[in-house]
C-alpha positions as CSV (number, residue, x, y, z in Angstrom):
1,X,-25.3,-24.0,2.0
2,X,-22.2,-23.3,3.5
3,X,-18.4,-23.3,1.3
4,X,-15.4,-22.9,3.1
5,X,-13.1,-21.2,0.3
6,X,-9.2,-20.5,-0.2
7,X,-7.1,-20.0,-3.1
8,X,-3.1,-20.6,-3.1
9,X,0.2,-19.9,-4.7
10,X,3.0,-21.9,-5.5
11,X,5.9,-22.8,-8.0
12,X,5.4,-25.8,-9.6
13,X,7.4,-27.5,-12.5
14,X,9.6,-23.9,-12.7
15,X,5.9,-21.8,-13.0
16,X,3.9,-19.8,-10.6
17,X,1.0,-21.7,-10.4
18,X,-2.7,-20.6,-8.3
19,X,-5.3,-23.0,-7.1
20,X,-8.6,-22.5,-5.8
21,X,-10.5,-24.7,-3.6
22,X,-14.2,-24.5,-1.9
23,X,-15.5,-27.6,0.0
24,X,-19.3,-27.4,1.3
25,X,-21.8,-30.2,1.5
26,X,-24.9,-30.0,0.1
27,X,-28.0,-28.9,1.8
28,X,-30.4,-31.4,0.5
29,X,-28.7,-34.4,-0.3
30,X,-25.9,-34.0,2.1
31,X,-23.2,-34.7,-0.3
32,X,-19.4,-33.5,-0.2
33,X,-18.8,-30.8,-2.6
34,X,-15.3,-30.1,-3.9
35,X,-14.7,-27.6,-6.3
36,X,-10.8,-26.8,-7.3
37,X,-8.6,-26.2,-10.1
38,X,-5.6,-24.4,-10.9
39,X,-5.5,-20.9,-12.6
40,X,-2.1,-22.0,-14.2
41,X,-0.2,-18.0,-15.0
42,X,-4.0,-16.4,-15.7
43,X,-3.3,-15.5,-11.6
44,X,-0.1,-15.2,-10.1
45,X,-1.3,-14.9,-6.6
46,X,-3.1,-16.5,-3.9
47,X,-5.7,-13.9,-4.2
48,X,-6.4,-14.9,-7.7
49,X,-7.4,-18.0,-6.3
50,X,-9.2,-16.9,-2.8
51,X,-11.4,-14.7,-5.6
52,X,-12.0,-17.9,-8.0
53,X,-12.9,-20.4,-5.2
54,X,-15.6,-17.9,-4.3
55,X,-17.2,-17.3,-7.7
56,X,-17.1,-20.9,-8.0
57,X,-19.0,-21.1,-4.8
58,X,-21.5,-19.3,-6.0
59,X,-21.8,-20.4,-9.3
60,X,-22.5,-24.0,-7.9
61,X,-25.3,-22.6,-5.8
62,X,-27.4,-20.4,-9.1
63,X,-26.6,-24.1,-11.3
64,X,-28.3,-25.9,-8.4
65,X,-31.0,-23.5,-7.4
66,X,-29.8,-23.0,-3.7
67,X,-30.9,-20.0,-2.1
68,X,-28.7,-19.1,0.7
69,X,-25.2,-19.3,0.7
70,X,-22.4,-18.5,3.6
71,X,-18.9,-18.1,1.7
72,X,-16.5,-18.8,4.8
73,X,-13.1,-17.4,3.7
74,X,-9.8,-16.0,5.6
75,X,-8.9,-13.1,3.1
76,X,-11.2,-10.1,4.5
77,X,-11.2,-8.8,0.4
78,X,-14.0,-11.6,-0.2
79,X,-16.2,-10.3,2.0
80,X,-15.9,-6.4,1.7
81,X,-15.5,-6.4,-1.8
82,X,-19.4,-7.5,-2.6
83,X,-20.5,-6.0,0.5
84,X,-18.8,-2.9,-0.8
85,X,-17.0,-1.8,2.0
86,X,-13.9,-2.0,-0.1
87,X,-13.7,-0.5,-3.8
88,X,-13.1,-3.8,-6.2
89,X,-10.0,-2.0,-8.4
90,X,-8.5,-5.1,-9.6
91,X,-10.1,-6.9,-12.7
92,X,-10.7,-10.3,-10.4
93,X,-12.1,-8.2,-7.9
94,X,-14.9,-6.6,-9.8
95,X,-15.2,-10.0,-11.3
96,X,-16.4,-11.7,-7.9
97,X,-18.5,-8.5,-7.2
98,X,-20.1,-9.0,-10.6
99,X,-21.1,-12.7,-9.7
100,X,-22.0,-11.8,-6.2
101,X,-24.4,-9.6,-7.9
102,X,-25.6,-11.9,-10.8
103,X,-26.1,-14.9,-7.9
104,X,-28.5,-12.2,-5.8
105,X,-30.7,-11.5,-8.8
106,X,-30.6,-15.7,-9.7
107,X,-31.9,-15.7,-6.1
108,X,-28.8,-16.8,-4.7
109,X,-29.0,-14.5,-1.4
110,X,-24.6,-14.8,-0.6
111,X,-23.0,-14.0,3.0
112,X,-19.9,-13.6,3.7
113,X,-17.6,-14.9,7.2
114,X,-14.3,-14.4,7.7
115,X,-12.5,-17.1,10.5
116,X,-8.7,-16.7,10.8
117,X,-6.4,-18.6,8.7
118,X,-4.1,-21.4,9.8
119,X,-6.3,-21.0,13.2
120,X,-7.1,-24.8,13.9
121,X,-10.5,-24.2,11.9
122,X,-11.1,-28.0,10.3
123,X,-12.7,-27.0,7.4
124,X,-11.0,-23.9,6.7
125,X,-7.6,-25.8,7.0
126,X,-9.3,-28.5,4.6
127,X,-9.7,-26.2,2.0
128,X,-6.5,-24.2,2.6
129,X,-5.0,-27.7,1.9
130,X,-6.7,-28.4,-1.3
131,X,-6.0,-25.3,-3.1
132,X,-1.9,-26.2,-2.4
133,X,-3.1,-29.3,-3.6
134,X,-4.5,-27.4,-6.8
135,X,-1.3,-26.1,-7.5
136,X,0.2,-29.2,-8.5
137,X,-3.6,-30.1,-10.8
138,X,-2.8,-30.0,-15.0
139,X,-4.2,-25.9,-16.0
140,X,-7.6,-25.6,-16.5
141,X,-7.9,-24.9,-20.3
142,X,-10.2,-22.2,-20.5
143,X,-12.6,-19.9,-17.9
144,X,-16.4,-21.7,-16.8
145,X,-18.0,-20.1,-20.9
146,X,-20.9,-19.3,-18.5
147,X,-18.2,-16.6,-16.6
148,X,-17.2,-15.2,-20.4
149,X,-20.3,-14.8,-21.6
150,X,-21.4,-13.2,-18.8
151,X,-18.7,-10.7,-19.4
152,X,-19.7,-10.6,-23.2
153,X,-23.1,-9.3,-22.0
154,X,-22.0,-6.2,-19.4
């Protein structure tokens, strides 16, 4: 399966807000998947959300048993963080490192592409859309409890 990801900052209603978006279509069925939200403060940059559209990513693919994934992203730290070609520092960082890791041994074998951003790539520019779009979406109230108690257990 294939998920074009990007994440987005913006003010909205006098806050910093950060969405996330990944769009893919299911392998199988052929169905449109859309997965976005907005971070609200917990992120108060577009990383934050170029980070969260990714673990989301994969996160839909261990739920629904699918066994290769290509994350397509235009921030290079997506890719080189899991890959380890960059140290993960930040908290968010390690975060997506520690579910690129917990996807590989739930069989979830993740690659990573990076295309250019705001390059005429359609579904890139899709999801760069969305996540804006996300932005504007009421806070999600609390983190995926599968994401904390995944923490709970390192």
């Amino acid at each position: 399966m294939r998920f074009y990801t990007d994440g987005s900052s913006k003010s909205h209603n006098n806050k910093r807000q950060c969405g996330f978006a990944a769009i893919g279509v299911h392998p199988q069925t052929r169905q449109e998947i859309t997965l976005m939200g907005n971070l609200g403060e917990r992120s108060n940059n577009q990383i934050g959300g170029e980070i969260e559209a990714a673990i989301r990513a994969i996160d839909y693919c261990m739920r629904n048993k699918i066994e290769n994934l290509e994350i397509v992203h235009d921030y290079t730290g997506i890719g080189n963080w899991p890959t380890r070609k960059w140290i993960a520092k930040d908290p968010d960082a390690r975060r997506l490192v520690a579910w690129h890791d917990k996807g590989r041994k739930m069989g979830v074998n993740t690659t990573y592409r990076w295309v250019k951003g705001h390059s005429g790539d359609k579904d890139n520019d899709i999801a760069d859309k969305l996540a804006a779009e996300a932005c504007t979406l009421p806070e999600e109230e609390a983190l995926n409890l599968s994401i904390i108690k995944f923490y709970e257990n390192k």
